[in-house]
C-alpha positions as CSV (number, residue, x, y, z in Angstrom):
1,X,-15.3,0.3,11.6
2,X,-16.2,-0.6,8.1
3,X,-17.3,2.7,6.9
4,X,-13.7,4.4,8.5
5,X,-11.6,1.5,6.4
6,X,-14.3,2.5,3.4
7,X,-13.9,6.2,3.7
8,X,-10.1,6.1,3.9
9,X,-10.1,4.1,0.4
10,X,-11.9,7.1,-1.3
11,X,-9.4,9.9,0.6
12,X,-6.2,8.2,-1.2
13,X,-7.1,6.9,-4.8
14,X,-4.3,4.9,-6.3
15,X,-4.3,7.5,-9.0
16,X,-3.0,10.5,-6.4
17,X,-0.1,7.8,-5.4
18,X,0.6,8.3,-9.1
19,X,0.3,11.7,-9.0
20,X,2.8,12.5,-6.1
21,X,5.2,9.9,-7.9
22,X,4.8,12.3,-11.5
23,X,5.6,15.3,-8.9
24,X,8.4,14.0,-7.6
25,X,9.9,13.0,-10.6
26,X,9.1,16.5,-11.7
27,X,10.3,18.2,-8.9
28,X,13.6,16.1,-8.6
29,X,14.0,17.5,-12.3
30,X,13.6,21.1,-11.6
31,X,15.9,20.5,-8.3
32,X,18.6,19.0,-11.0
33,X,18.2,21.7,-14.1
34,X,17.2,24.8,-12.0
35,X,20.1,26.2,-9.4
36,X,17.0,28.5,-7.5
37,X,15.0,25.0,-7.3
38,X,16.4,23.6,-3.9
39,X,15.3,20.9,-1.9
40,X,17.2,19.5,1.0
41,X,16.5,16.1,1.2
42,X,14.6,13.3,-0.5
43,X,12.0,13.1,2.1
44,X,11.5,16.7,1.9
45,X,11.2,16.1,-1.9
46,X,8.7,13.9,-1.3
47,X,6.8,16.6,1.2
48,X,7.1,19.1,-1.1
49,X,5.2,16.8,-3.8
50,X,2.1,15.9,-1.5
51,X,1.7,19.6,-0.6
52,X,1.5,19.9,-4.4
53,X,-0.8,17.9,-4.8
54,X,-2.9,19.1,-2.2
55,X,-2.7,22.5,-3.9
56,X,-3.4,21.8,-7.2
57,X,-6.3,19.7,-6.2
58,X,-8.0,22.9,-4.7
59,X,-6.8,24.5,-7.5
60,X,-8.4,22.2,-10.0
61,X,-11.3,22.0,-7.8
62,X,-11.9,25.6,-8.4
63,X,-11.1,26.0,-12.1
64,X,-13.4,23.3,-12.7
65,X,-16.0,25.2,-10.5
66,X,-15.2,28.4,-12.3
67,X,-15.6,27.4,-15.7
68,X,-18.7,25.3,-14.8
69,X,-20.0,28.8,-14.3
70,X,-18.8,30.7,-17.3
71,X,-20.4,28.1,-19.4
72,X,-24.1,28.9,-17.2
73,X,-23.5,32.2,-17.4
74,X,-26.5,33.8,-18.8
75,X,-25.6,37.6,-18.6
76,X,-22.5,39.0,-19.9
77,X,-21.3,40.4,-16.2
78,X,-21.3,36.5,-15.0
79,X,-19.3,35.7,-17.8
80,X,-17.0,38.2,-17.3
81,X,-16.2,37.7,-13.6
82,X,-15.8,34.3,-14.4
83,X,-12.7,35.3,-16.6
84,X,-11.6,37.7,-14.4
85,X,-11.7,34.9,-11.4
86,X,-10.0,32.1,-13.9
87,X,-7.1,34.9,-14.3
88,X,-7.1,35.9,-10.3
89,X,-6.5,31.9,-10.0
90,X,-3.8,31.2,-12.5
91,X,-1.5,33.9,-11.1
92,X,-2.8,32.7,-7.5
93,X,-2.3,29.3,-7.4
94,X,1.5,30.0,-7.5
95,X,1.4,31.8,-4.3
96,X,-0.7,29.3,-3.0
97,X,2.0,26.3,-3.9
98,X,4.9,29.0,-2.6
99,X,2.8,29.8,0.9
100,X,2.1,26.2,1.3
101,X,5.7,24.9,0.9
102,X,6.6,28.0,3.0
103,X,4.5,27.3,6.1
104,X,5.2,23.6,6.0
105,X,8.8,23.3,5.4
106,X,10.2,26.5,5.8
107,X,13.8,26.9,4.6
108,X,14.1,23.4,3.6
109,X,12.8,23.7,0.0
110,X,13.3,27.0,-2.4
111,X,10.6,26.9,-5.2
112,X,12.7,29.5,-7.0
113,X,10.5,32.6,-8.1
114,X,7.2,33.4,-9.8
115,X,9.0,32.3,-13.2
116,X,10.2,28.8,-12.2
117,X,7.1,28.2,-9.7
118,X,5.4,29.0,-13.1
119,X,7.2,26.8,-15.1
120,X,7.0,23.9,-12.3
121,X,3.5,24.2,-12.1
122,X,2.8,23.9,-16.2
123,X,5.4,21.1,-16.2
124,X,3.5,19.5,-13.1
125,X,0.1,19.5,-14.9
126,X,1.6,18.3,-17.8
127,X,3.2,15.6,-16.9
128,X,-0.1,14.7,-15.1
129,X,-2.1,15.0,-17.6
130,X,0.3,12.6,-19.8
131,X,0.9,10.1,-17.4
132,X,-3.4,9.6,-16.8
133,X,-3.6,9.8,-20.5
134,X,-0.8,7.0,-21.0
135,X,-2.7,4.9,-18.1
136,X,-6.0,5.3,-19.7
């Protein structure tokens, strides 16, 4: 019983709690500024920003694995597909953030398109970047 309480203390960090609070805000924001950014309802707002964060946690997971391998990479070709993967991701992890939000919640939220997913997903990082920075 211990280990269960123990385990679920390392699945939610307080840190992602401030994460989905930064992608909320964010969110909210594009909803406001962006007329293609359309989210029915807070609590959907709220869905929207834990699927986020569930995709750019794979997302990180996988750049970080990536460039731990193009900075190993001995021979030229593992270099190279290293690059090509980091690429492969970038454009990728929109679809992923677009099918996710898709297959949840359906009709409820509109991410816009490949341009304001884009833009969502740069200001995302950003402002989760500043907002561990400020807390450090």
């Amino acid at each position: 019983m211990a280990d269960a309480r123990k385990a679920r203390r390392r699945l939610i960090r307080p840190i992602d709690l401030v994460d989905v609070l930064v992608y909320l805000i964010v969110l909210e924001l594009f909803v406001q500024f962006f007329p293609s950014v359309v989210s029915e309802s807070f609590l959907v707002s709220v869905i929207t920003a834990v699927l986020m964060k569930i995709a750019l946690e794979i997302v990180v997971t996988a750049k970080t694995a990536i460039l731990r391998r193009l900075r190993a990479g001995e021979s030229r070709r593992v270099r190279e597909t290293a690059r090509i993967a980091l690429v492969i991701l970038s454009a990728g992890s929109k679809f992923l953030v677009l099918w996710l939000t898709d297959l949840v919640l359906g009709g409820a939220v509109r991410l816009g398109g490949f341009i304001e997913v884009t833009l969502l997903i740069v200001a995302l990082m950003a402002a989760r970047y500043a907002v561990r920075a400020l807390i450090r």
